[in-house]
Gaussian input, Z-matrix of N, CA and C with variables (Angstrom, degrees):
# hf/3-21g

backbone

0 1
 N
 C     1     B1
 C     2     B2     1     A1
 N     3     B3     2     A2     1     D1
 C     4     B4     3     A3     2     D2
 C     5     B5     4     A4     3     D3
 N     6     B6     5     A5     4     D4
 C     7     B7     6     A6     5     D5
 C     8     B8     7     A7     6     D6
 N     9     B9     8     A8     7     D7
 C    10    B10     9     A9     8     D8
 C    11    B11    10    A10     9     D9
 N    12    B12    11    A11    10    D10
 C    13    B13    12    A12    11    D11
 C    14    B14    13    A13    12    D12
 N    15    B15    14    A14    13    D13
 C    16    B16    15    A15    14    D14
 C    17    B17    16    A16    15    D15
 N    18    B18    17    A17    16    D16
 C    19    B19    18    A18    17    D17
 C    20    B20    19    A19    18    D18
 N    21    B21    20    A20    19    D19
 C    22    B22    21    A21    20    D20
 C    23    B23    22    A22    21    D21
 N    24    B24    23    A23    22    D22
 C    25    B25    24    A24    23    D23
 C    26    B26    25    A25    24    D24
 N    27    B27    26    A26    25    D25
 C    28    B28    27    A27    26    D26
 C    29    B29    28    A28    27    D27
 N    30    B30    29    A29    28    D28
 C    31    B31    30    A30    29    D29
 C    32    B32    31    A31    30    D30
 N    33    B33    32    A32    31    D31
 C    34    B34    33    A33    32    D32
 C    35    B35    34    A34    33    D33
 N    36    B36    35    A35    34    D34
 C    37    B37    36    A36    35    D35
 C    38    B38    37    A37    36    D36
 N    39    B39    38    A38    37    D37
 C    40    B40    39    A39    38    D38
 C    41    B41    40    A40    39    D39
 N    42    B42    41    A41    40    D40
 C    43    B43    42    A42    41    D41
 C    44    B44    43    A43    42    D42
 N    45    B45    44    A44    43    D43
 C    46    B46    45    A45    44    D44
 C    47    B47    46    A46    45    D45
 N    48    B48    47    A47    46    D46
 C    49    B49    48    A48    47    D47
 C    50    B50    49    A49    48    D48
 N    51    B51    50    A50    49    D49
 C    52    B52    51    A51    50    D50
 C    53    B53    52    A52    51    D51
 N    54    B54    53    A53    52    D52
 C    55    B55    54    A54    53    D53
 C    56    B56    55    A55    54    D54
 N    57    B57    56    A56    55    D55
 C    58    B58    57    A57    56    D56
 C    59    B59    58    A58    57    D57
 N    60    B60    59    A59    58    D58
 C    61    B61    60    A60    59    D59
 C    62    B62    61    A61    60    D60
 N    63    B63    62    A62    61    D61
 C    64    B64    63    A63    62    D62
 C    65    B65    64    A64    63    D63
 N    66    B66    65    A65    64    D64
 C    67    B67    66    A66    65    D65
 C    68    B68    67    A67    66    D66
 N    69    B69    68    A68    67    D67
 C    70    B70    69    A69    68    D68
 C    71    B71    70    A70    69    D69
 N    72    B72    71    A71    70    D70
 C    73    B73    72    A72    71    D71
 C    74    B74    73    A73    72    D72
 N    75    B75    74    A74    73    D73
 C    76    B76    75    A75    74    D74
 C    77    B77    76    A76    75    D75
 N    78    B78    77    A77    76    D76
 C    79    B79    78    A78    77    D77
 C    80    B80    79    A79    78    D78
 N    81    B81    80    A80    79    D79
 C    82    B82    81    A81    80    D80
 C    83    B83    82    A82    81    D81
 N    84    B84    83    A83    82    D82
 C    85    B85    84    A84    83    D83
 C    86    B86    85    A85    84    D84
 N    87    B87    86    A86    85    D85
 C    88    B88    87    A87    86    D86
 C    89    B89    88    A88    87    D87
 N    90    B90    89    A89    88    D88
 C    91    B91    90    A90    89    D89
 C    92    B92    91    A91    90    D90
 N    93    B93    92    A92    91    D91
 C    94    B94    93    A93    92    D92
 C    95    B95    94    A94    93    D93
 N    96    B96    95    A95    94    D94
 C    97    B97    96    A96    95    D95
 C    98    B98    97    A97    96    D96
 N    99    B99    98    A98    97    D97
 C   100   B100    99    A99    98    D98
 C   101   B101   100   A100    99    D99
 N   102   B102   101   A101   100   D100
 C   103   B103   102   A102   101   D101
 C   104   B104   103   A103   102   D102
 N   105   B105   104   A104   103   D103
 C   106   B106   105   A105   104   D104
 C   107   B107   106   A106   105   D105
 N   108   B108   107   A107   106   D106
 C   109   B109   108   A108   107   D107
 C   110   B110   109   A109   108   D108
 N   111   B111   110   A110   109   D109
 C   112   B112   111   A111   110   D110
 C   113   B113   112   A112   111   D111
 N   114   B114   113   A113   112   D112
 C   115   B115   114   A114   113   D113
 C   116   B116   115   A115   114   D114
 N   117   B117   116   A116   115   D115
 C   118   B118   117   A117   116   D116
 C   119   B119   118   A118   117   D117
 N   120   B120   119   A119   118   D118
 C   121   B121   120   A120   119   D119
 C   122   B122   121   A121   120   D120
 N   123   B123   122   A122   121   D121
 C   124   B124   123   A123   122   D122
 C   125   B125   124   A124   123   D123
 N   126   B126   125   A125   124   D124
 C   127   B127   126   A126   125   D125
 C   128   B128   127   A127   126   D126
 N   129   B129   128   A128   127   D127
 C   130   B130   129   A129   128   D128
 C   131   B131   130   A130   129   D129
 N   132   B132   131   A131   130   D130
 C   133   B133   132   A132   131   D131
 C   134   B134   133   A133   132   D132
 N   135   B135   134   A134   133   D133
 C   136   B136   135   A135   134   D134
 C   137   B137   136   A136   135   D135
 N   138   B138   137   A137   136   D136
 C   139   B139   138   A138   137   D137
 C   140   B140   139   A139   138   D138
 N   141   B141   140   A140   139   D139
 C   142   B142   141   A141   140   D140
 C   143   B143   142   A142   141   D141
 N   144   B144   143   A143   142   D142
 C   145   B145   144   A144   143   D143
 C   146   B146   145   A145   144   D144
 N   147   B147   146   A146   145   D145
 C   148   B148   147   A147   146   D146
 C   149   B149   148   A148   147   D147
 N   150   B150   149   A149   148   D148
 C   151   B151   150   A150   149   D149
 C   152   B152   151   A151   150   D150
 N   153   B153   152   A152   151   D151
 C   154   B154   153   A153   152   D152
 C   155   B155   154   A154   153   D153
 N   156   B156   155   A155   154   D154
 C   157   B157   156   A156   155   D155
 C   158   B158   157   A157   156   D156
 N   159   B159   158   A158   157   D157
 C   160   B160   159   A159   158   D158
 C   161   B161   160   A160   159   D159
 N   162   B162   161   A161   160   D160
 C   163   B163   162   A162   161   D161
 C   164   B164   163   A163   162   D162
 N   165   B165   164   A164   163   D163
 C   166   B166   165   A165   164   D164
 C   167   B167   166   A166   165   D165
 N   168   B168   167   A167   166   D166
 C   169   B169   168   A168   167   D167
 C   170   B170   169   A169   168   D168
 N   171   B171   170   A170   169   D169
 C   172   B172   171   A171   170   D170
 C   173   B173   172   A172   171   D171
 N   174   B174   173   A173   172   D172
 C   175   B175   174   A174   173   D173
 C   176   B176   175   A175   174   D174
 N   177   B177   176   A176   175   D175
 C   178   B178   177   A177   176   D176
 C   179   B179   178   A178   177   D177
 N   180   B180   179   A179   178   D178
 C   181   B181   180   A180   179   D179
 C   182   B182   181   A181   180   D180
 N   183   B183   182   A182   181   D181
 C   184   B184   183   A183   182   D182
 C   185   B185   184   A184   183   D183
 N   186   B186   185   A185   184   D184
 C   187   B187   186   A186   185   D185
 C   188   B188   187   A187   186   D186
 N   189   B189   188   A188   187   D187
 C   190   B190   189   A189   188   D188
 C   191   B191   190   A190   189   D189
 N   192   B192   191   A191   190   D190
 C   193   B193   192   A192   191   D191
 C   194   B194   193   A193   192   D192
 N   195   B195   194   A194   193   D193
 C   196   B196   195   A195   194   D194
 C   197   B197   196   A196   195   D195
 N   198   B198   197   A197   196   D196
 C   199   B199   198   A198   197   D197
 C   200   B200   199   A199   198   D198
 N   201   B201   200   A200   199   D199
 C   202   B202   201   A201   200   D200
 C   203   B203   202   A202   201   D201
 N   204   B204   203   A203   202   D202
 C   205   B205   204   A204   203   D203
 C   206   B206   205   A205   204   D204
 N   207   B207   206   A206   205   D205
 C   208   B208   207   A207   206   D206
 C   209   B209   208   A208   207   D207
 N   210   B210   209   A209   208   D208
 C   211   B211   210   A210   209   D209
 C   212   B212   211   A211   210   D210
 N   213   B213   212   A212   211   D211
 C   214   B214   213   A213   212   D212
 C   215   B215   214   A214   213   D213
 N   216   B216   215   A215   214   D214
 C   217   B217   216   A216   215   D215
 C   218   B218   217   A217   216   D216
 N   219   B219   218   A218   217   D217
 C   220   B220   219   A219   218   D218
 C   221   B221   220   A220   219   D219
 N   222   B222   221   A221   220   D220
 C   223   B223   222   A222   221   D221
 C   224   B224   223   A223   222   D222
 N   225   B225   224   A224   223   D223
 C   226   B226   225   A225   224   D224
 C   227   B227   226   A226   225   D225
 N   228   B228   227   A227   226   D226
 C   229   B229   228   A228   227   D227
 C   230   B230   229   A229   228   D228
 N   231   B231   230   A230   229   D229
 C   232   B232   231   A231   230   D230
 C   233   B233   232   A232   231   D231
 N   234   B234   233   A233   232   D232
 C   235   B235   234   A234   233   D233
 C   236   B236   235   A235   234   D234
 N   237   B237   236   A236   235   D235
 C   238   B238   237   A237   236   D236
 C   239   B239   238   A238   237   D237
 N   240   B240   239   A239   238   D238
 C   241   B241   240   A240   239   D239
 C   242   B242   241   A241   240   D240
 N   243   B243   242   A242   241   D241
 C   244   B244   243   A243   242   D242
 C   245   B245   244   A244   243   D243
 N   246   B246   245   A245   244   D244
 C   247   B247   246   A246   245   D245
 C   248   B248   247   A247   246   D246
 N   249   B249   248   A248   247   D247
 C   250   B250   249   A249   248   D248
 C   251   B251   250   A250   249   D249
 N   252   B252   251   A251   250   D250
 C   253   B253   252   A252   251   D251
 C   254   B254   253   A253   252   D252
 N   255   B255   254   A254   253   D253
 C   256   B256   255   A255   254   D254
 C   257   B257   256   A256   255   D255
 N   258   B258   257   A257   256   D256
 C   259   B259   258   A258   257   D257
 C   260   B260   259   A259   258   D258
 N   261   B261   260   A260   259   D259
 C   262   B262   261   A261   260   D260
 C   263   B263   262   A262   261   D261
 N   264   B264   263   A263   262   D262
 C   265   B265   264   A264   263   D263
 C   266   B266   265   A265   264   D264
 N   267   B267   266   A266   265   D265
 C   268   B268   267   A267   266   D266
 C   269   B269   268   A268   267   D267
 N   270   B270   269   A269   268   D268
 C   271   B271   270   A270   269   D269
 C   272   B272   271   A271   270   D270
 N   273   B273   272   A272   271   D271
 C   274   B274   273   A273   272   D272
 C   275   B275   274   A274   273   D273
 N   276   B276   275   A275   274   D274
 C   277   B277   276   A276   275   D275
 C   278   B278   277   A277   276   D276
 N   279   B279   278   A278   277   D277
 C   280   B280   279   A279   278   D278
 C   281   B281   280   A280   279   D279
 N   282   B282   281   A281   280   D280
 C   283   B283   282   A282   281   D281
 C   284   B284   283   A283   282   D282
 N   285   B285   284   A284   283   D283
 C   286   B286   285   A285   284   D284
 C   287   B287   286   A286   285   D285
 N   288   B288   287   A287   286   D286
 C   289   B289   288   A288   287   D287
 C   290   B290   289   A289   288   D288
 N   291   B291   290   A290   289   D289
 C   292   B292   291   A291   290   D290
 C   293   B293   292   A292   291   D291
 N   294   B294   293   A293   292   D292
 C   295   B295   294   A294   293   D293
 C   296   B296   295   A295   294   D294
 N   297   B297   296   A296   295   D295
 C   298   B298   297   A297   296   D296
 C   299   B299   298   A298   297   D297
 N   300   B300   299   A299   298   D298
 C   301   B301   300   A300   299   D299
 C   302   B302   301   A301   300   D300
 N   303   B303   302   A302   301   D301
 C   304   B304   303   A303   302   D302
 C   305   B305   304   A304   303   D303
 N   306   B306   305   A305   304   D304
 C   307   B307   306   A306   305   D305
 C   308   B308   307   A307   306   D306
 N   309   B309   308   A308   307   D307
 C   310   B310   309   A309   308   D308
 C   311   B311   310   A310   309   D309
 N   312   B312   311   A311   310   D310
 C   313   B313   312   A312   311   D311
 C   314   B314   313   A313   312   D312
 N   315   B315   314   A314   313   D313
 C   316   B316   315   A315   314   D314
 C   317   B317   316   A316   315   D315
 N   318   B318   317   A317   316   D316
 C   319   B319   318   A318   317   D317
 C   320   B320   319   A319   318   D318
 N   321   B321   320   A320   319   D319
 C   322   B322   321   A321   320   D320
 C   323   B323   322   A322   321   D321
 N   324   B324   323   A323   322   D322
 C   325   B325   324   A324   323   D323
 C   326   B326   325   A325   324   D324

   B1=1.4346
   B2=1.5214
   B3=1.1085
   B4=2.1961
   B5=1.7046
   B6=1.7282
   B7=1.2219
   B8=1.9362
   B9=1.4871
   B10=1.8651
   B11=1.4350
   B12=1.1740
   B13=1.4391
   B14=2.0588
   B15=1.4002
   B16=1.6653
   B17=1.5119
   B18=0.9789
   B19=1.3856
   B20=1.1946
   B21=1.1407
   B22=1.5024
   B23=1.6802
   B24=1.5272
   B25=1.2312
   B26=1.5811
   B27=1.9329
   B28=1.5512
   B29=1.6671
   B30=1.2857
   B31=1.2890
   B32=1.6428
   B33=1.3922
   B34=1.1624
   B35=1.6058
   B36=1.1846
   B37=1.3370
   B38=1.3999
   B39=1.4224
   B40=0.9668
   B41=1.6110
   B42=1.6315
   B43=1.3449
   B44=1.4296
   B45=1.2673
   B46=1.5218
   B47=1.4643
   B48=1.6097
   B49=1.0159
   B50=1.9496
   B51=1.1999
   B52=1.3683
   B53=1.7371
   B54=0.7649
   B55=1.2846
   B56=1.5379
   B57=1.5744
   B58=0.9995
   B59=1.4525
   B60=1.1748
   B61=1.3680
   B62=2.0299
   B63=1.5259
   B64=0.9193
   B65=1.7921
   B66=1.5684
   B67=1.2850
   B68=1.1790
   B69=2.0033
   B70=1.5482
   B71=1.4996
   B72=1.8799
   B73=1.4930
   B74=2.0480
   B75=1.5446
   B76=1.0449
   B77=1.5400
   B78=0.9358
   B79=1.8795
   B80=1.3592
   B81=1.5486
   B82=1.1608
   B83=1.8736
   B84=1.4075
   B85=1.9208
   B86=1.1131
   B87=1.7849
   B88=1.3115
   B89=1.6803
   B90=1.8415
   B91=1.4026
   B92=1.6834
   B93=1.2757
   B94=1.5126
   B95=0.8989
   B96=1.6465
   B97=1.6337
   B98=1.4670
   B99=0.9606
   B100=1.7363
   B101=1.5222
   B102=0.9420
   B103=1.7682
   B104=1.2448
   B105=0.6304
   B106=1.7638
   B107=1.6583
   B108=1.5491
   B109=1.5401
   B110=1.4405
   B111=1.5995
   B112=1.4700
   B113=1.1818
   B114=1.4498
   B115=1.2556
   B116=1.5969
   B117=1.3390
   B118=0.9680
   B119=2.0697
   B120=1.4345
   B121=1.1819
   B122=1.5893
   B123=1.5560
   B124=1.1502
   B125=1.6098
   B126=1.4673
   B127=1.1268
   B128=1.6218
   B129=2.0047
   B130=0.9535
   B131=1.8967
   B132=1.0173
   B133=0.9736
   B134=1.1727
   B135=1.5200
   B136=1.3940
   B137=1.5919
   B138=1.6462
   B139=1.6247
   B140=1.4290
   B141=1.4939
   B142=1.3821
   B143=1.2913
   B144=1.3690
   B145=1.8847
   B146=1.0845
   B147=1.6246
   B148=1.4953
   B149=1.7625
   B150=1.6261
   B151=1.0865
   B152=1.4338
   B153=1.2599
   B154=1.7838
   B155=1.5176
   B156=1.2186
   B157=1.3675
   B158=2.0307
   B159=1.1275
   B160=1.2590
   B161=1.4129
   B162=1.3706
   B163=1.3732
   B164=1.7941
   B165=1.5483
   B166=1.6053
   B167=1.2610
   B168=1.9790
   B169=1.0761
   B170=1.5683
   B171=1.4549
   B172=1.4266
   B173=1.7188
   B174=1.1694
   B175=1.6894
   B176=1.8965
   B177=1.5511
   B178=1.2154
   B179=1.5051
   B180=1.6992
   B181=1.0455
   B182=1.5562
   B183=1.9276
   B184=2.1689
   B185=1.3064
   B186=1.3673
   B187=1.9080
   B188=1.7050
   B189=1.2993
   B190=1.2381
   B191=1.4983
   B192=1.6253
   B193=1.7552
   B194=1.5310
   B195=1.2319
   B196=2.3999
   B197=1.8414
   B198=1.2102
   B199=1.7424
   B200=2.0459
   B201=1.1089
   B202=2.0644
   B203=1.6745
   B204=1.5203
   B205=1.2715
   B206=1.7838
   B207=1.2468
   B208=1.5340
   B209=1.5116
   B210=1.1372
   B211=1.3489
   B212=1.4602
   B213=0.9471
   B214=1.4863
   B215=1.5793
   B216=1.3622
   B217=1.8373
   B218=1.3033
   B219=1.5075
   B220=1.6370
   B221=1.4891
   B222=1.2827
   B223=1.4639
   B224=1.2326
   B225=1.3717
   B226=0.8858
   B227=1.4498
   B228=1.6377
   B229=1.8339
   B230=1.8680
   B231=1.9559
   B232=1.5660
   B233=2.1635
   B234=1.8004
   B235=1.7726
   B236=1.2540
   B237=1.1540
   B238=1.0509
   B239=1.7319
   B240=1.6127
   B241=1.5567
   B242=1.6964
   B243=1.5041
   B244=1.5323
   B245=1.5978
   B246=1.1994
   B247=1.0631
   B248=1.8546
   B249=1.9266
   B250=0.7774
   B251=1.5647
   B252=1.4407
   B253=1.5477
   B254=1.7056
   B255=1.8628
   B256=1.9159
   B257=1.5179
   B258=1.6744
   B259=1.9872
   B260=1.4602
   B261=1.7117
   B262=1.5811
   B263=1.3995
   B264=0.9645
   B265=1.8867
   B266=1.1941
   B267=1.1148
   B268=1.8069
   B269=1.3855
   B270=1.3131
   B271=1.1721
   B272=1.4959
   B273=1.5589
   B274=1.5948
   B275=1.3467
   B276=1.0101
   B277=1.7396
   B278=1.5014
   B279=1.5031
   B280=1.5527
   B281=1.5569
   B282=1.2273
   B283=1.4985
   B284=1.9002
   B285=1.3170
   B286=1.8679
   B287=1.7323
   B288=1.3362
   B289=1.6916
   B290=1.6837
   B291=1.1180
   B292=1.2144
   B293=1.1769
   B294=1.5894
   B295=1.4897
   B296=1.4415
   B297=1.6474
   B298=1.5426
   B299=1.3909
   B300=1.2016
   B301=1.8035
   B302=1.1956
   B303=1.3316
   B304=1.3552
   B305=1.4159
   B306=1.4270
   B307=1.6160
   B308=2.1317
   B309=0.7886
   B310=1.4880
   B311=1.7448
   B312=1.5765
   B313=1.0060
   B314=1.6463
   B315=1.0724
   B316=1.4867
   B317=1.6350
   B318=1.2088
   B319=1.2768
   B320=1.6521
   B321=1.6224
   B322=1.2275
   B323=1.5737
   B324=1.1217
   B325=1.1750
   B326=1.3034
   A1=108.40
   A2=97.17
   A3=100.57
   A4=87.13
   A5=110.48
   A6=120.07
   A7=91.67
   A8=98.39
   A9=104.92
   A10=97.34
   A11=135.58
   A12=127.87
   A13=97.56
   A14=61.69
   A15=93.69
   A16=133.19
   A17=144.63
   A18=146.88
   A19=92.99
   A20=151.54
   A21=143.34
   A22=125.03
   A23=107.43
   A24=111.29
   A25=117.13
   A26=117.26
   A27=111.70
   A28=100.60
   A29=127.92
   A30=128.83
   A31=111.58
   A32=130.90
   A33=129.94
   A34=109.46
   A35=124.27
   A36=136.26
   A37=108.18
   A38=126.86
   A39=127.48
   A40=146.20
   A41=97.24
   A42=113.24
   A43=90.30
   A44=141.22
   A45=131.09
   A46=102.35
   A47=132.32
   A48=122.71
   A49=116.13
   A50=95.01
   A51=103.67
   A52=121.18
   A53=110.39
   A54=151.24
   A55=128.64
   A56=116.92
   A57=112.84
   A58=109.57
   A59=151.17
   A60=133.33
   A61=105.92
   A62=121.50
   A63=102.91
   A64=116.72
   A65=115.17
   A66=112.28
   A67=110.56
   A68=123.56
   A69=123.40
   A70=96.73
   A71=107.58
   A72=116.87
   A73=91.73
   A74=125.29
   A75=121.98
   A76=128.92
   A77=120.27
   A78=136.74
   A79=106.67
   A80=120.79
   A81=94.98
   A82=104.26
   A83=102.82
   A84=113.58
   A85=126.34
   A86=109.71
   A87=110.20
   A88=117.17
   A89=91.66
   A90=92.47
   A91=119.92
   A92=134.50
   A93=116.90
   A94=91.34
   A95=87.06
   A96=106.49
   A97=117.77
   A98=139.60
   A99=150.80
   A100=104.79
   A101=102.73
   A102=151.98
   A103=131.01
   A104=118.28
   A105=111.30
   A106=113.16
   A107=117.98
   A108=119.16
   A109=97.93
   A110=112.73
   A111=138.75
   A112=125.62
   A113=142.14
   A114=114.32
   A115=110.20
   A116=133.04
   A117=128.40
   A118=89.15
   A119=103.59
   A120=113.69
   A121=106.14
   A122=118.48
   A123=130.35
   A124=119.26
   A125=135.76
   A126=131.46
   A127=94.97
   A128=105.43
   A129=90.52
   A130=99.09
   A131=139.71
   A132=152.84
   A133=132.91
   A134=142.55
   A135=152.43
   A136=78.69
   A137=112.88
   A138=115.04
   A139=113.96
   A140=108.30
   A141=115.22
   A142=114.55
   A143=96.20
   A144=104.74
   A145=108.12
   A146=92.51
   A147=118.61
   A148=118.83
   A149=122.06
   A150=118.90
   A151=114.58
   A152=117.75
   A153=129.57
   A154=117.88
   A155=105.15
   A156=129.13
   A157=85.39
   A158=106.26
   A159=130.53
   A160=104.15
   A161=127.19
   A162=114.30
   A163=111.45
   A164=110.93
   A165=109.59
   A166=103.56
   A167=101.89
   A168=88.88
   A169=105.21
   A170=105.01
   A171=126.23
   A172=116.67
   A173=109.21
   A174=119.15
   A175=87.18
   A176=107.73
   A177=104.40
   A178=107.11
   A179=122.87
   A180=124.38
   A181=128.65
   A182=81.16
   A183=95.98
   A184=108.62
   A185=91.11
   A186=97.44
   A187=119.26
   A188=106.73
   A189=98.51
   A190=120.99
   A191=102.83
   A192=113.42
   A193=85.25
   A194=113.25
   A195=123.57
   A196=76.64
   A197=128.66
   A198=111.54
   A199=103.49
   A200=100.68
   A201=81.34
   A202=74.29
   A203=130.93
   A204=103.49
   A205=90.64
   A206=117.58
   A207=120.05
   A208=100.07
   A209=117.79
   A210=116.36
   A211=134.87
   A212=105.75
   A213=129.06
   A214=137.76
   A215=85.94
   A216=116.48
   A217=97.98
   A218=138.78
   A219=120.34
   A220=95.95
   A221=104.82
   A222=126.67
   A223=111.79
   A224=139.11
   A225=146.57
   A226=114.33
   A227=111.93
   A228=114.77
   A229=81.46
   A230=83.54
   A231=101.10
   A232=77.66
   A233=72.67
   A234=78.73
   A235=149.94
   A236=146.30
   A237=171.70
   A238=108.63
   A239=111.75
   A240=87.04
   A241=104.20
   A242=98.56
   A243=105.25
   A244=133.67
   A245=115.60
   A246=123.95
   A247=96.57
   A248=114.34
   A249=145.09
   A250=141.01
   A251=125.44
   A252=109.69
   A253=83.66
   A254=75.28
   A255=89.04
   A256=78.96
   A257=92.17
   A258=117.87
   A259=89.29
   A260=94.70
   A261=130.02
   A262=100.71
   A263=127.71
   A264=128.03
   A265=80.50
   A266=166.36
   A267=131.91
   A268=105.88
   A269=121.08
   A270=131.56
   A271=142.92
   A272=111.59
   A273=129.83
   A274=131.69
   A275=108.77
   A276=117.23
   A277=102.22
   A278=116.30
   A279=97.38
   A280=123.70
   A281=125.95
   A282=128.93
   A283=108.82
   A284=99.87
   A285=106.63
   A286=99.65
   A287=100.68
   A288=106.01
   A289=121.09
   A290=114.10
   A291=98.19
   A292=136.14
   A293=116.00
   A294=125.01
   A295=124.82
   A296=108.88
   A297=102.71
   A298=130.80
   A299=100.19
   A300=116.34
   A301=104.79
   A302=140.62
   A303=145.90
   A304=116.66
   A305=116.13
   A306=101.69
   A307=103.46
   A308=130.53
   A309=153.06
   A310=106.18
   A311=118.53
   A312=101.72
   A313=111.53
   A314=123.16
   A315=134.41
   A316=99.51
   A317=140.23
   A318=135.43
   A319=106.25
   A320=129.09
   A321=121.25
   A322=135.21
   A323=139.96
   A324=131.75
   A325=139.78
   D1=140.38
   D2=-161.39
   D3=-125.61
   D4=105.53
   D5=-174.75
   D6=-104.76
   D7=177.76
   D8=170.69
   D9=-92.90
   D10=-41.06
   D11=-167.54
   D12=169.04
   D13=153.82
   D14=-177.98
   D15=-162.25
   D16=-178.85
   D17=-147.80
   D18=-137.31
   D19=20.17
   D20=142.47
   D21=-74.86
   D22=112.01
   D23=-165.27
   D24=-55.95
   D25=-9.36
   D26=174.68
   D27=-85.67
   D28=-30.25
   D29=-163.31
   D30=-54.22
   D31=131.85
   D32=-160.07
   D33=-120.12
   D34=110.24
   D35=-175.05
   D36=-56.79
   D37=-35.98
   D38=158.16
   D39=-37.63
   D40=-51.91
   D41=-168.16
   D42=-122.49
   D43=-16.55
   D44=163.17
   D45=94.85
   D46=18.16
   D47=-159.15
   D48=-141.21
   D49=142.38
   D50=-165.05
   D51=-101.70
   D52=79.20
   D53=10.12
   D54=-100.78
   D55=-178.96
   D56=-131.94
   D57=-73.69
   D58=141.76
   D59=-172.13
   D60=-117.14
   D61=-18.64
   D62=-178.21
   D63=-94.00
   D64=3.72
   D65=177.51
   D66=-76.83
   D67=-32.44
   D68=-160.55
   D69=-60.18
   D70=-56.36
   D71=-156.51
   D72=-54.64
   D73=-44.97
   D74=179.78
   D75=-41.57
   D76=-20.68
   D77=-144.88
   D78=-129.08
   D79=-19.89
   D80=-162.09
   D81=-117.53
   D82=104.53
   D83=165.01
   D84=-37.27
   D85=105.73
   D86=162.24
   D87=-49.60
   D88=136.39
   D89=178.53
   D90=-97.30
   D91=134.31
   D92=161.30
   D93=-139.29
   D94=131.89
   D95=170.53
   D96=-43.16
   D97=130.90
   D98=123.16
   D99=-173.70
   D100=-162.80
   D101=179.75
   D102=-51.63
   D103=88.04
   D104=-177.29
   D105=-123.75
   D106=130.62
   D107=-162.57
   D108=-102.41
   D109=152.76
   D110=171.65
   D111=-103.94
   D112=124.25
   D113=162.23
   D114=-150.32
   D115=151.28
   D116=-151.06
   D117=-102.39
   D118=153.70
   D119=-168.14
   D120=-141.82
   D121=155.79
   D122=176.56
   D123=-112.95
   D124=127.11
   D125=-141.11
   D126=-176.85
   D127=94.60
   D128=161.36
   D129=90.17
   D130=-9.79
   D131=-132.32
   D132=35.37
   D133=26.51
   D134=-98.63
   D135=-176.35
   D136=135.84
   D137=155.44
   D138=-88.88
   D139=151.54
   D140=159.12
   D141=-145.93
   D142=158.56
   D143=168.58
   D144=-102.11
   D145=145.27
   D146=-171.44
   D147=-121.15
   D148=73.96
   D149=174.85
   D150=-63.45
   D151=137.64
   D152=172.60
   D153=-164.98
   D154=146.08
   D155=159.76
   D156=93.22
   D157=62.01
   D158=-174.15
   D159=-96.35
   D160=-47.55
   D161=171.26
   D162=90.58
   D163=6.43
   D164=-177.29
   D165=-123.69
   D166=164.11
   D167=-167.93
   D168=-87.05
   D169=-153.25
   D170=-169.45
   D171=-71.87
   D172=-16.98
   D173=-169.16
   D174=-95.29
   D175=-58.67
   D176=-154.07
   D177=-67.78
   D178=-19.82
   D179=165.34
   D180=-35.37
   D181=-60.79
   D182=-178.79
   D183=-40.68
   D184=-55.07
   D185=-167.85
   D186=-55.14
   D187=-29.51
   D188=174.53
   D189=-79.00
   D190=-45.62
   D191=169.69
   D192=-35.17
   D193=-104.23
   D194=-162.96
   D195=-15.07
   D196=-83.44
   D197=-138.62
   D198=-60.04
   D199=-0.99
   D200=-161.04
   D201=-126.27
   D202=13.91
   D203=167.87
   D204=-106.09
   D205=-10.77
   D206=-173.09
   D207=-80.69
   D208=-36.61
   D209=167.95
   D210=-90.46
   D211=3.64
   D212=168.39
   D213=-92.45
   D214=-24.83
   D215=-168.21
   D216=50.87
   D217=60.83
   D218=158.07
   D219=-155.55
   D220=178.10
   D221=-164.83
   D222=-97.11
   D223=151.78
   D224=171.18
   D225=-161.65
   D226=-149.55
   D227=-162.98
   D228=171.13
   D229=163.86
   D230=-164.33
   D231=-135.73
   D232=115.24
   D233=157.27
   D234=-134.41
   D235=80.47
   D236=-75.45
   D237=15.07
   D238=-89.96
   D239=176.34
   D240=-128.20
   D241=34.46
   D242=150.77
   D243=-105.80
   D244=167.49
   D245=174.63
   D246=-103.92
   D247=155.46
   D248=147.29
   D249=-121.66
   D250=104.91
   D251=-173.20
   D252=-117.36
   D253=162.37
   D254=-175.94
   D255=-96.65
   D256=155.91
   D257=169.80
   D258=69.74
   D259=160.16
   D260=-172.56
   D261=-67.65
   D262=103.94
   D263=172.93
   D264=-123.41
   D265=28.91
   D266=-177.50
   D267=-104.28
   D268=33.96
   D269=137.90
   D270=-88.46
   D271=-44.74
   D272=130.02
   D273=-77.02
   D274=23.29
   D275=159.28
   D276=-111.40
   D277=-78.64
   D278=161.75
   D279=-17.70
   D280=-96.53
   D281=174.43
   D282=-12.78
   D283=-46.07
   D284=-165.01
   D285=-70.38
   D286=-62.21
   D287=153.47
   D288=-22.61
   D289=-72.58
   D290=-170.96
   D291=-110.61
   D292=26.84
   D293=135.83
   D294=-83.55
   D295=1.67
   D296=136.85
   D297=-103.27
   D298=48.13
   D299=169.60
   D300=60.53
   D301=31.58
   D302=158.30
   D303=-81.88
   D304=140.20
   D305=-172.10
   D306=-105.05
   D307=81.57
   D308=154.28
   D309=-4.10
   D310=101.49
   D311=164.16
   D312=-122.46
   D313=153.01
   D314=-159.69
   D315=-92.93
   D316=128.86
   D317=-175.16
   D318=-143.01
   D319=141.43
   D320=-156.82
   D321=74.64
   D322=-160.65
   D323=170.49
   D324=-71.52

């Protein structure tokens, strides 16, 4: 149903729809099965994690960086087909990893 506006907090100004239909298709990570390695890095004297050999593309990357930097509280960037977050998360990045059916391997120290 395609309303002009309304006061329902699912209704999406965007997509006109009740509820919202263009955030689900937005949010939700293709899964393929495998592997993807972690390793924590020094930079600057500052730690970071270093996801790679991830195997996704460039869109599905962003989306994940925004969700594990929202849950992370820190900053990061996706470069070429890695991920980078500043500070030691590779404990809740792992975990975030692999309740999307990714199998998490730890590489480095």
């Amino acid at each position: 149903m395609e309303l002009a506006f309304s006061t329902d907090p699912d209704w999406c100004a965007k997509c006109k729809h009740l509820p919202c239909r263009c955030q689900k298709a937005s949010t939700q990570i293709p899964v393929k099965p495998g592997k993807v390695k972690i390793r924590r890095e020094k930079r600057r004297g500052k730690d970071m994690v270093v996801v790679f050999e991830t195997g996704m593309e460039k869109a599905t990357l962003q989306r994940l960086l925004k969700e594990i930097q929202k849950a992370a509280g820190a900053g990061g960037a996706v470069k070429g087909d890695t991920l980078e977050i500043q500070g030691d998360h590779r404990d809740l990045i792992s975990r975030h990893l692999e309740s999307l059916g990714y199998k998490v391997l730890r590489a480095g120290g």
